[in-house]
C-alpha positions as CSV (number, residue, x, y, z in Angstrom):
1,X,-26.3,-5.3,-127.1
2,X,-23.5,-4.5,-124.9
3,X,-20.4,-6.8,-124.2
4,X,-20.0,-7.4,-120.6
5,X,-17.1,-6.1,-118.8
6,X,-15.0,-8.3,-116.2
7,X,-14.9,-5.9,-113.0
8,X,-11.7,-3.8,-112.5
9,X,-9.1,-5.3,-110.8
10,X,-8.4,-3.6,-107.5
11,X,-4.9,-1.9,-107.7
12,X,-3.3,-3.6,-104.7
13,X,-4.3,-7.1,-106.1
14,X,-0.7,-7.3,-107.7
15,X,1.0,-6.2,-104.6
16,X,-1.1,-8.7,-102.1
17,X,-1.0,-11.8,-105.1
18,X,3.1,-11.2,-105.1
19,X,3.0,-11.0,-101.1
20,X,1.2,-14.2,-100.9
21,X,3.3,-16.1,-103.7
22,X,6.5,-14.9,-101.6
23,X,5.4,-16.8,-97.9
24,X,4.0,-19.3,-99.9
25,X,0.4,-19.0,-99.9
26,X,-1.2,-19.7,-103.2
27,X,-3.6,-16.3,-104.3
28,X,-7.0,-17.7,-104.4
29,X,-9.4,-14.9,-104.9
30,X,-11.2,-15.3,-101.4
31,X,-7.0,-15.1,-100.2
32,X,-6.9,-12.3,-102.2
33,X,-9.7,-10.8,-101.5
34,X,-9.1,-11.1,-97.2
35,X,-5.5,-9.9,-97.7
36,X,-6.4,-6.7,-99.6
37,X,-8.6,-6.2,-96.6
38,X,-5.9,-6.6,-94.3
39,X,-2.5,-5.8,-95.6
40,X,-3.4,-2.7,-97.5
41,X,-4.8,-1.0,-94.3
42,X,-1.8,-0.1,-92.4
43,X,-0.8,-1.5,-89.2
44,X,-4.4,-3.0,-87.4
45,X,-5.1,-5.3,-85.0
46,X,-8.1,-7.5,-85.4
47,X,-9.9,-10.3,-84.5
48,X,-11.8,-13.1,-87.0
49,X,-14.8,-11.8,-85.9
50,X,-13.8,-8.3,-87.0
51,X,-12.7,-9.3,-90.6
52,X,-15.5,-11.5,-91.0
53,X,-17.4,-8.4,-90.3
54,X,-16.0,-6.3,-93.0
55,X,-15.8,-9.2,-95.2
56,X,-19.4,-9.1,-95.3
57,X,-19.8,-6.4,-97.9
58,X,-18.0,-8.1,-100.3
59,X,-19.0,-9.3,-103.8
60,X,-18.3,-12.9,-102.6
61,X,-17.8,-12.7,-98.8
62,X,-16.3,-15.8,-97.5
63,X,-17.6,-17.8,-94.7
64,X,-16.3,-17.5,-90.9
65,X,-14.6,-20.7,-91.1
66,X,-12.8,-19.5,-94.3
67,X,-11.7,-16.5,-92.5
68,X,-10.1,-18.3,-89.5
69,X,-9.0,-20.7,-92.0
70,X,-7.1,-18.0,-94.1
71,X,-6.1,-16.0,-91.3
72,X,-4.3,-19.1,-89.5
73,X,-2.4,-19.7,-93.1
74,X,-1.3,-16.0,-93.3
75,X,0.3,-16.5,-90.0
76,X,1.7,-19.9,-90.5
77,X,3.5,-17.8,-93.1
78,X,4.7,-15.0,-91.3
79,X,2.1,-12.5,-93.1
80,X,0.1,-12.0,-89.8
81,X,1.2,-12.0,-86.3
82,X,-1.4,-14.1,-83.9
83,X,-1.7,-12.4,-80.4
84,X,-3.3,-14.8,-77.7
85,X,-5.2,-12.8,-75.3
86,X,-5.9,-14.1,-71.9
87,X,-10.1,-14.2,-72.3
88,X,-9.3,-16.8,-75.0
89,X,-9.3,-14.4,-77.7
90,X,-7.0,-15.0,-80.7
91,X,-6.0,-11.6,-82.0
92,X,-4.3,-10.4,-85.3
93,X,-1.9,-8.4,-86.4
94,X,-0.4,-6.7,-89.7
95,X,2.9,-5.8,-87.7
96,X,4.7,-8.8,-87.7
97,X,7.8,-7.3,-86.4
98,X,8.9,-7.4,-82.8
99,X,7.0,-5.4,-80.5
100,X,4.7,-5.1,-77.3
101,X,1.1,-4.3,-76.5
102,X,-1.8,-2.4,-75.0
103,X,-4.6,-4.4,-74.4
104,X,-7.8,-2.0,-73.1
105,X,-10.3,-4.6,-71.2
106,X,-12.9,-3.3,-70.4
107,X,-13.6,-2.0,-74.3
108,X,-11.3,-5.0,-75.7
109,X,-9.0,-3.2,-77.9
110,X,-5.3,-3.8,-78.8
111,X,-2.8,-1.5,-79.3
112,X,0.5,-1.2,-79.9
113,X,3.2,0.4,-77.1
114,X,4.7,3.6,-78.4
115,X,8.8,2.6,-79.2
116,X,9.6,5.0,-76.5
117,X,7.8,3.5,-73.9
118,X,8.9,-0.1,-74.2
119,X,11.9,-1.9,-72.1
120,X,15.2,-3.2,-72.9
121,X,15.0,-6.6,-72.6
122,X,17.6,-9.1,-72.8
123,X,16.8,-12.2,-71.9
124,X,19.1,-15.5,-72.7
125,X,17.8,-18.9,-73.8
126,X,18.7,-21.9,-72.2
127,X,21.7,-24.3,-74.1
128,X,20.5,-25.4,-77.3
129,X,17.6,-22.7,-77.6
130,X,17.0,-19.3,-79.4
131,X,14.7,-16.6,-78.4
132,X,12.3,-16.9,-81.0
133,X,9.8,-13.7,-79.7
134,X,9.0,-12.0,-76.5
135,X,5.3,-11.3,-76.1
136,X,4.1,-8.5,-73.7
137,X,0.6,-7.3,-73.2
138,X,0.2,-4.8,-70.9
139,X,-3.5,-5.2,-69.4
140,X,-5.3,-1.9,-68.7
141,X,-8.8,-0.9,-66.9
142,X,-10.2,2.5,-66.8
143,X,-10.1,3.8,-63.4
């Protein structure tokens, strides 16, 4: 009889386990498992929906409320950045860093604003504030 082999580990486990450890997030394997879905595909934006979605052809997929659950953490910690659309739609995104949007209504897709197309802001706080972000989304319709 044959011994049974544990499954491979995927390569980018290490990377995503030492990413979570780093903001904080303990690495359980549904964690895990979502953030090598989303931090090892490049810059994406995304929606719960979406990832729960893809997370569906997993060997364990995890539950919608596990998704939201894990993509509110991930933010929390700075991993994600959360983009509130207008039509009540939470979106995600892997770019975390400052800039603005695209947002395509009548097929509801986000996009990021080329860095030669965006505007040089500079915009004070009030006395005992800080700037923390500035959020644009630019709303498009096809005419």
């Amino acid at each position: 009889m044959r011994p049974k082999m544990a499954p491979k580990a995927h390569p980018g486990t290490k990377l995503v386990r030492d990413k979570l450890m780093a903001a904080g997030v303990r690495p359980t394997r549904q964690r895990l498992d979502l953030g090598l879905l989303l931090l090892e595909s490049g810059d994406r934006h995304f929606t719960a929906e979406t990832i729960y979605d893809e997370a569906r052809a997993m060997r364990y997929p995890p539950s919608l409320g596990t998704v939201y659950n894990t993509l509110n953490e991930f933010a929390r910690c700075g991993l994600l950045r959360q983009i509130a659309i207008y039509d009540a739609k939470l979106w995600y995104d892997t770019k975390t860093g400052p800039h603005f949007h695209y947002y395509r209504e009548d097929t509801e897709e986000l996009s990021d604003i080329p860095e030669g197309l965006l505007p040089k802001l500079d915009i004070a706080a009030p006395e005992g504030t800080r700037v923390e972000a500035i959020d644009i989304i630019v709303r498009l319709k096809s005419s």
